[in-house]
C-alpha positions in Angstrom: -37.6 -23.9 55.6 -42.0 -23.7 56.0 -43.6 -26.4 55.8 -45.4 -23.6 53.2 -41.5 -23.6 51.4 -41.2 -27.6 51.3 -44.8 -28.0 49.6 -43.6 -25.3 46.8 -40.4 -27.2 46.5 -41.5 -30.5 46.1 -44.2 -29.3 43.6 -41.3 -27.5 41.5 -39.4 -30.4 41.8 -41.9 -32.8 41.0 -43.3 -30.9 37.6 -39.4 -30.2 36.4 -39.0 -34.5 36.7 -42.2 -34.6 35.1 -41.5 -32.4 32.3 -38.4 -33.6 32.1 -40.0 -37.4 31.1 -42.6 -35.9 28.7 -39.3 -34.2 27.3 -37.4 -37.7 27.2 -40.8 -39.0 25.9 -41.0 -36.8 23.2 -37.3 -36.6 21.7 -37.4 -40.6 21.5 -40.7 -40.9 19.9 -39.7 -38.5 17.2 -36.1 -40.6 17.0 -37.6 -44.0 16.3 -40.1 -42.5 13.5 -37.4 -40.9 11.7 -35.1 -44.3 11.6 -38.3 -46.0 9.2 -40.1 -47.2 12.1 -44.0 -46.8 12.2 -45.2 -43.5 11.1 -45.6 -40.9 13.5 -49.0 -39.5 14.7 -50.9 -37.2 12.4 -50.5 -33.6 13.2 -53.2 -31.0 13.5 -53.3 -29.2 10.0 -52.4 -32.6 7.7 -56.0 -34.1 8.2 -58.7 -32.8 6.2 -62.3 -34.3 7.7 -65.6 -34.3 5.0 -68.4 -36.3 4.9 -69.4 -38.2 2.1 -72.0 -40.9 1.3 -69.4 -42.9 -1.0 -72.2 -44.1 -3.0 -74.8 -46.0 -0.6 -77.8 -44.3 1.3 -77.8 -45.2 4.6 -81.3 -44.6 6.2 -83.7 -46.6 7.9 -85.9 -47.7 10.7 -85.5 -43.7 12.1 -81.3 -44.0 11.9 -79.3 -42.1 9.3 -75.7 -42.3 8.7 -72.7 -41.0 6.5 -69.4 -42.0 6.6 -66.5 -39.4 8.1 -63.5 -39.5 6.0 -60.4 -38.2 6.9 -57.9 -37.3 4.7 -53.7 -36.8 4.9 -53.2 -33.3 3.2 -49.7 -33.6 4.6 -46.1 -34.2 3.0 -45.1 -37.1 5.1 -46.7 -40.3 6.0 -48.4 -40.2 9.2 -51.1 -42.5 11.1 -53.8 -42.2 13.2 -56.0 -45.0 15.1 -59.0 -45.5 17.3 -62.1 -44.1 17.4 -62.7 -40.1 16.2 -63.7 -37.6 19.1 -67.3 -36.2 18.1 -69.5 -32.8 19.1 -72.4 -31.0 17.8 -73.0 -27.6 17.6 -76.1 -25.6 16.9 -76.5 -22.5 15.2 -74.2 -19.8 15.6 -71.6 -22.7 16.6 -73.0 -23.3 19.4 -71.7 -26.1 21.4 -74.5 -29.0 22.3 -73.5 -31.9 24.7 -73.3 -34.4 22.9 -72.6 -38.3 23.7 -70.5 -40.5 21.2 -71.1 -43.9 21.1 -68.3 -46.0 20.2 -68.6 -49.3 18.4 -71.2 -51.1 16.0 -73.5 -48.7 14.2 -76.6 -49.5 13.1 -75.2 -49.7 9.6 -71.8 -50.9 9.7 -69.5 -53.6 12.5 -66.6 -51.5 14.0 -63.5 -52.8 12.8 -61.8 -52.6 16.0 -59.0 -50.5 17.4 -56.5 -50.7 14.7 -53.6 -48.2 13.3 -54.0 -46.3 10.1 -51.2 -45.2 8.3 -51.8 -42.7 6.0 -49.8 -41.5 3.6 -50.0 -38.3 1.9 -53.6 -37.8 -0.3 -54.4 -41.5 1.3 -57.9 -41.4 3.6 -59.0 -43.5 6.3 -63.0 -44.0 7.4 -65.5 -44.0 10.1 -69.3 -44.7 10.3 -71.1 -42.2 11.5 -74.8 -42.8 12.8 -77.7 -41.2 14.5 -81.6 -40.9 15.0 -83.9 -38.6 14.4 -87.7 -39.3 15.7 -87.5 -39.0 19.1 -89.1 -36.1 21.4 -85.7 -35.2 22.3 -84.0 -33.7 19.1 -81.2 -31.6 19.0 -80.8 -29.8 15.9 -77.2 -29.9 14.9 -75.5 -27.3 12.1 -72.5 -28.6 12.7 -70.1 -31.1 13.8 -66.6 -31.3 15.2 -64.3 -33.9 14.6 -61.1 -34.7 16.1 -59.2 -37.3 13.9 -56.9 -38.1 16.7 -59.1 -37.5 19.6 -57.2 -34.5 20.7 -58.5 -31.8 20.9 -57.7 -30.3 17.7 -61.0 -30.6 15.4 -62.4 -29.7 12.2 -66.0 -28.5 11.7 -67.9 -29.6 8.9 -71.3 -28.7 8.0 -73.9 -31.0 9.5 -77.7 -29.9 9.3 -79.0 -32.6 11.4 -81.8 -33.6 13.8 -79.9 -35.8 16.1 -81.9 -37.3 19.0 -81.0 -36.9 22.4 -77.5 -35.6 20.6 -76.5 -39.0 20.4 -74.1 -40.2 17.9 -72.8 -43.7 16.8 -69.7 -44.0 15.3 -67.2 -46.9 14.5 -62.8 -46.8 14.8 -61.1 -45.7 11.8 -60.4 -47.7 9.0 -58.2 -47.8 5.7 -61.0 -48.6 4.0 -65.4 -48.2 4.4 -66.7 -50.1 7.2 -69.5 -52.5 6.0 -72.1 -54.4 7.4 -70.2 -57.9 6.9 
């Protein structure tokens, strides 16, 4: 055989083992969750993503903020954790690079890493800052949101000045994050 014939082999081989594992992966992971072990990972379609202000402004000192709220439309339990994956997008939905800060906001102390188990109508939160007096605006319509970080999203409305397109956002949360 080529050496052009062994390189095509040993890729085959290598992706079929490799899919093979994600495959093995996969089929155990969805074992364990149906045996009443942790709930599985949200699945696109079961996570409805608003914004809301749940009752407190928060603006100040050129930052503004609203929470991200993310909701379990689904029939089953099902969890998600870390922090939300985050994109602007101007008008006509066009996409703006935008950088997502992870941690602290301006408003709120990140509650950390943590699992979120949802069950079904249950919701889970993030803070959600950004500022807007800078030279450097970008002016957002809209904003993406992927609960899980995947690359499934929703878009929600967001008519925003955002500077530098530069956002601020904490991990998810069962309940609001606060400033204590």
């Amino acid at each position: 055989m080529s050496k052009r014939g062994l390189r095509s082999a040993a890729t085959v081989a290598a992706a079929v083992a490799l899919f093979a594992g994600a495959s093995a992966g996969m089929a155990s992971a969805a074992g364990t969750a149906g045996s009443g072990a942790a709930a599985d990972v949200c699945r696109p379609g079961t996570l409805k993503v608003t914004t809301t202000d749940a009752g407190s402004s928060q603006a100040g000192m050129n930052h503004e903020g609203t929470y991200l709220k993310v909701t379990n439309t689904g029939n089953s339990t099902c969890a998600i954790g870390g922090y939300p994956g985050l994109g602007l997008e101007g008008a006509g939905h066009k996409a703006i690079k935008t950088t997502a800060h992870h941690g602290d906001t301006y408003f709120a102390k990140d509650p950390g890493m943590q699992r979120v188990t949802l069950k079904p109508g249950k919701s889970a939160y993030a803070d959600l800052v950004w500022t807007h007096a800078g030279p450097s605006s970008a002016q957002a319509k809209y904003l993406q949101v992927a609960p899980t970080g995947s690359n499934a999203h929703s878009v929600v409305a967001f008519d925003k000045q955002v500077d530098g397109a530069a956002l601020s956002v904490t991990a998810w949360s069962a309940k609001l994050p606060s400033a204590s």
